[in-house]
VOGU-3710 file (C-alpha; in Angstrom, 3 decimals, decimal comma):
1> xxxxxxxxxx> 97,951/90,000/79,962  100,834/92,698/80,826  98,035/95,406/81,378  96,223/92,417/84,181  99,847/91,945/85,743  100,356/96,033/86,413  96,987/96,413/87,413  97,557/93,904/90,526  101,051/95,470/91,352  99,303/99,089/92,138
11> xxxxxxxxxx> 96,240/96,839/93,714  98,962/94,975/95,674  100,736/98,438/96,658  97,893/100,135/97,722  97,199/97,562/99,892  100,554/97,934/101,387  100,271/101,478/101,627  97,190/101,496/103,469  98,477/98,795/105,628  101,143/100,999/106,881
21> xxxxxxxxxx> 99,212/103,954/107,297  96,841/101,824/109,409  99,617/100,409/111,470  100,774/104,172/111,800  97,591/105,480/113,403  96,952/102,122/115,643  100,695/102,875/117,293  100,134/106,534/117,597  96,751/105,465/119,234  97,977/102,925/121,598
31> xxxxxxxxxx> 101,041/105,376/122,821  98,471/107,917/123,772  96,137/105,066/125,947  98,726/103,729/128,180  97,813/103,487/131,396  100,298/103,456/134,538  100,837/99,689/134,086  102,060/100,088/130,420  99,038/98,082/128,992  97,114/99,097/126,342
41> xxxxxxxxxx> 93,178/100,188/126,758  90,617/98,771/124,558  90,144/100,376/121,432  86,989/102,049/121,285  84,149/100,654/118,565  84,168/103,373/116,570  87,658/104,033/116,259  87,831/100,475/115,791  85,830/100,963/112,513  87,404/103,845/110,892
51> xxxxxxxxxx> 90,742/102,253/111,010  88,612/99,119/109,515  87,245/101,742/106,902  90,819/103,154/106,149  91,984/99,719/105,261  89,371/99,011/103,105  88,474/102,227/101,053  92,290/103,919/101,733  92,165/107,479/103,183  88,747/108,160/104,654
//
């Protein structure tokens, strides 16, 4: 039962990890596509789906 319980806490904080790092590369995206009105372009697909793939599988 112990060895279940520490198994989910590294599960849990690799999920957390990889949530930041995601976050990390969407805000360092978004500052780079501003346009002049200070909105944010559309994310392109397949940018779209390696942030998707870091999330899932951690560092791609």
């Amino acid at each position: 039962m112990a060895k279940k319980n520490i198994n989910l806490h590294t599960i849990r904080e690799n999920i957390s990890a990889n949530r930041h790092r995601t976050n990390r590369v969407r805000d360092t995206y978004e500052m780079a596509q501003r346009n002049k009105f200070g909105e944010t372009n559309f994310m392109p697909l397949f940018l779209e789906a390696e942030m998707l793939g870091r999330m899932r599988f951690g560092s791609l």
